[in-house]
C-alpha positions as CSV (number, residue, x, y, z in Angstrom):
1,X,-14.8,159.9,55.5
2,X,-16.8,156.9,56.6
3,X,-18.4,156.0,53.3
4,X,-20.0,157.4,50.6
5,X,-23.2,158.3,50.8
6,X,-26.7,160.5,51.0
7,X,-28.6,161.5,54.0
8,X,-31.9,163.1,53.6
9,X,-33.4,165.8,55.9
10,X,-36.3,168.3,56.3
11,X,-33.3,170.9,58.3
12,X,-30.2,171.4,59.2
13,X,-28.6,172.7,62.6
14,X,-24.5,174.0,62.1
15,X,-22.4,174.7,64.5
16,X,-20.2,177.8,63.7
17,X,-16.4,177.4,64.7
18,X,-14.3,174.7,62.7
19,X,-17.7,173.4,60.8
20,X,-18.2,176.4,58.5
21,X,-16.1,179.0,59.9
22,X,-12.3,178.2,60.6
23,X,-11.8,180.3,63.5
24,X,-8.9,178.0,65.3
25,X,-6.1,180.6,65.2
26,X,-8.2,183.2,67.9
27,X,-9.3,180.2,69.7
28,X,-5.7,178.8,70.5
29,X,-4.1,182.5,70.6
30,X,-6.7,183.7,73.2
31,X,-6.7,179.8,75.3
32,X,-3.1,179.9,75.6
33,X,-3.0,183.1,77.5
34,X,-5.6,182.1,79.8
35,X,-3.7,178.8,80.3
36,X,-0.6,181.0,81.0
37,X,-2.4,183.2,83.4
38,X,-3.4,180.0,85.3
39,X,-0.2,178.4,85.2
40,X,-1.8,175.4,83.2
41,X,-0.8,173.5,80.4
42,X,-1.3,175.1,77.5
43,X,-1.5,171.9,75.0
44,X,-3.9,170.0,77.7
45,X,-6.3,173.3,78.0
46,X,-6.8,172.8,74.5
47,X,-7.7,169.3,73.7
48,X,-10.9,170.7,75.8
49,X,-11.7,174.2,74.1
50,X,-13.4,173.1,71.8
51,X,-17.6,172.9,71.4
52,X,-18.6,174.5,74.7
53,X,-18.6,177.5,76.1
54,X,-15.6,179.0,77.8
55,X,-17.2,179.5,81.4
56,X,-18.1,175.2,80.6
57,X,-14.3,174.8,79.5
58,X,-13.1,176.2,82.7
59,X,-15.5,174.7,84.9
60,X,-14.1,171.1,83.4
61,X,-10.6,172.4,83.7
62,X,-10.9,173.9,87.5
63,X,-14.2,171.9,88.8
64,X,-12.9,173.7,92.3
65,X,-12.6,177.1,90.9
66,X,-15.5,179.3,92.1
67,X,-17.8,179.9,89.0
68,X,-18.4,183.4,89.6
69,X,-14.3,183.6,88.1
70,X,-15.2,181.5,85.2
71,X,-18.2,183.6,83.9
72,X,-16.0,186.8,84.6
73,X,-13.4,185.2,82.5
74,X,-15.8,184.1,79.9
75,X,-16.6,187.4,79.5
76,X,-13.5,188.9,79.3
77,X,-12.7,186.1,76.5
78,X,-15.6,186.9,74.4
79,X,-14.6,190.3,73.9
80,X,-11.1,189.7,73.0
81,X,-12.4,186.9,70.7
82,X,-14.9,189.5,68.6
83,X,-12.1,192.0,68.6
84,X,-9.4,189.3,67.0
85,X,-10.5,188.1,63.8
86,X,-7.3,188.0,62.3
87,X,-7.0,184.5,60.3
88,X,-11.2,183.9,60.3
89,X,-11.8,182.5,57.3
90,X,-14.3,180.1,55.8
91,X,-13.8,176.2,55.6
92,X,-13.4,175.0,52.3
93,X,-16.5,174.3,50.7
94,X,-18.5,176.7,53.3
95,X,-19.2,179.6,51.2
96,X,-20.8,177.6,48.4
97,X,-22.3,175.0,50.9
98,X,-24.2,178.2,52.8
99,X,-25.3,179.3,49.2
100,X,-27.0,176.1,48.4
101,X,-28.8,176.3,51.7
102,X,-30.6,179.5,50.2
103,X,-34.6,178.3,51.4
104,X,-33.4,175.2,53.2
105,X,-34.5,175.3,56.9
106,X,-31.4,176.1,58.6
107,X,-30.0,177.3,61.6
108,X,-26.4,178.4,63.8
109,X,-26.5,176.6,66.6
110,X,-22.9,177.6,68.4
111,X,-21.5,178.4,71.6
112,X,-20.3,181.9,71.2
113,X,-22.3,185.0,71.9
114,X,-24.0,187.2,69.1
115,X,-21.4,189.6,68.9
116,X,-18.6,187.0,68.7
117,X,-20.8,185.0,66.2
118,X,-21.8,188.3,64.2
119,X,-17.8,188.9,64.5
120,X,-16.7,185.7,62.7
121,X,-19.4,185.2,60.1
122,X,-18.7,188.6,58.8
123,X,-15.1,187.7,58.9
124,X,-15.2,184.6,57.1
125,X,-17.4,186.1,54.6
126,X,-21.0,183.8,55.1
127,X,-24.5,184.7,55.8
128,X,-25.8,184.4,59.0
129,X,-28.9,182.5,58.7
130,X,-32.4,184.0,59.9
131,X,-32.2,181.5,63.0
132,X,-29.5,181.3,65.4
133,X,-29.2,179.6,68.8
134,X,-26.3,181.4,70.5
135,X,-24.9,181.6,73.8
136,X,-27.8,183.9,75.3
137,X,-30.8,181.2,74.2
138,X,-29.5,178.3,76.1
139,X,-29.2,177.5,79.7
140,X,-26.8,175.0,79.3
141,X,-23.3,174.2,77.3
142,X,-22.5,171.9,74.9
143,X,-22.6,168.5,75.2
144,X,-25.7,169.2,76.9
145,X,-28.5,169.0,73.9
146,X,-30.6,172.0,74.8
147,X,-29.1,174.5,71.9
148,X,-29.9,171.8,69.3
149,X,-33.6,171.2,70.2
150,X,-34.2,175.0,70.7
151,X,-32.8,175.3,67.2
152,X,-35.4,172.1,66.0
153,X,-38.0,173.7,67.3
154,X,-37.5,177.2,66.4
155,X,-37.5,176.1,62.9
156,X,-40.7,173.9,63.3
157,X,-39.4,170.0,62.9
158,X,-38.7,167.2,64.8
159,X,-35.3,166.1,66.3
160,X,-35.1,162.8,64.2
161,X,-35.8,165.6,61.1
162,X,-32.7,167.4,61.5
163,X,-29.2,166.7,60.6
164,X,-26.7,168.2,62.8
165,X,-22.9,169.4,61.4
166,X,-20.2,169.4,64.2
167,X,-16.3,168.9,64.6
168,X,-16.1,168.8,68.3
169,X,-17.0,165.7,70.8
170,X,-18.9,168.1,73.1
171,X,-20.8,169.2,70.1
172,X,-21.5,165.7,68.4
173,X,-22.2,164.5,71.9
174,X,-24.9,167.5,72.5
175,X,-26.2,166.3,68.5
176,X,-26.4,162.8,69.7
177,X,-28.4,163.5,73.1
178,X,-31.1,165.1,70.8
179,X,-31.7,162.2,69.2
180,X,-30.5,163.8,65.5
181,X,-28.3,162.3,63.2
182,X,-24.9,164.0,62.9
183,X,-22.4,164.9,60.3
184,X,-18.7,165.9,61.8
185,X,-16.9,167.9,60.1
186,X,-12.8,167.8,59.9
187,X,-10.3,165.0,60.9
188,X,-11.6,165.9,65.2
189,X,-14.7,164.4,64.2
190,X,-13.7,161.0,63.6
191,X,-13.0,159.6,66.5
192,X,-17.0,160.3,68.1
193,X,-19.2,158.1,65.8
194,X,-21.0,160.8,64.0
195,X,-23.2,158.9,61.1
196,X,-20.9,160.5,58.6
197,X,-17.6,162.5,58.6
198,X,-16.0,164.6,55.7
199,X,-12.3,166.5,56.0
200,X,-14.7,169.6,55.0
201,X,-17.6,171.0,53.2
202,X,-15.6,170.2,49.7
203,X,-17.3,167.3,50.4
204,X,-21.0,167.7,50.9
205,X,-23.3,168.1,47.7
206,X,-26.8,170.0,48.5
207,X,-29.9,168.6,46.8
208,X,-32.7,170.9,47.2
209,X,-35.9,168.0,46.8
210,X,-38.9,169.2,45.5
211,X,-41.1,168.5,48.4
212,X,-39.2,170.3,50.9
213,X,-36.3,169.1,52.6
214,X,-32.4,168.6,50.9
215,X,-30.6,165.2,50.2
216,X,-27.0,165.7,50.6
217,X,-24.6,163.5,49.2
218,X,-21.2,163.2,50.9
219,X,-18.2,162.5,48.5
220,X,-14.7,160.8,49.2
């Protein structure tokens, strides 16, 4: 990680895949047949998967494609996505990290679709919390910032109030844009300037403060 340190926040805003839920066996199985199908490299298609949603992946990865294809591929995706949760399983640390957040202000903010969401918390074993921001709230994919200031408002703070955790660029970028501090999660992270990075949730100590709010202190 960057350094050892505390951040303090009145909430907290998680993306789902690769930050609390390690979902990256389904995501490469079910981008690798799509990159066959379009005769693409698979290993290229998915240094890009990651953070946004798939009709946003496409659109990067065929900007001449018609998008009417991508959302009809999007949707295809999603479904074999909520069906395959073999390999779902928490990152280390997430179960007891989500515990800790028990009457923290907190919310899922995350590309995939209630059902695919539903799918993998359920898989990996974690709460969902009372707020999520999923693919049918937002107008807009990750990096845009749109799911992350829903998800500030819904809970009833300020942007510069909530601390973001992300492990993709899209996802730290969308963090960024809304002017919240960010914590990436896993070695992807790194290279995006989030204000802190941990390998995982091993890492990440919740403080519930008395006034409202959490200090979390981040451990080498």
């Amino acid at each position: 990680m960057t350094a050892s340190r505390t951040l303090t926040a009145r909430a907290l805003l998680l993306d789902m895949d690769s930050t609390i839920v390690n979902s990256e066996a389904v995501v490469e199985r079910c981008w690798r047949r799509w990159a066959a199908e379009q005769g693409m490299d698979a290993e290229e298609v998915l240094k890009v998967v990651h953070g946004r949603q798939g009709w946003a992946t496409m659109a990067a990865l065929l900007p001449d494609r018609p998008m009417e294809l991508n959302h009809e591929d999007n949707r295809r995706m999603l479904a074999q996505e909520t069906a395959d949760t073999d390999g779902v399983v928490p990152v280390p640390g997430a179960p007891a990290f989500m515990a800790a957040l028990d009457g923290v202000p907190h919310a899922l903010v995350t590309s995939a679709d209630v059902p695919l969401a539903t799918a993998r918390m359920n898989a990996a074993g974690l709460a969902m919390p009372a707020v999520r921001i999923t693919a049918e709230s937002v107008s807009a994919s990750k990096p845009d910032p749109e799911g992350f200031l829903k998800g500030a408002a819904e809970l009833g703070f300020a942007p510069e109030d909530c601390l973001v955790f992300e492990d993709s660029e899209a996802g730290i970028r969308a963090g960024q844009a809304a002017g919240m501090r960010v914590v990436g999660v896993g070695e992807r992270a790194a290279a995006f300037a989030p204000t802190v990075q941990v390998e995982d949730l091993t890492q990440v100590r919740v403080e519930v403060l008395p006034e409202g709010g959490v200090r979390l202190h981040f451990t080498a």
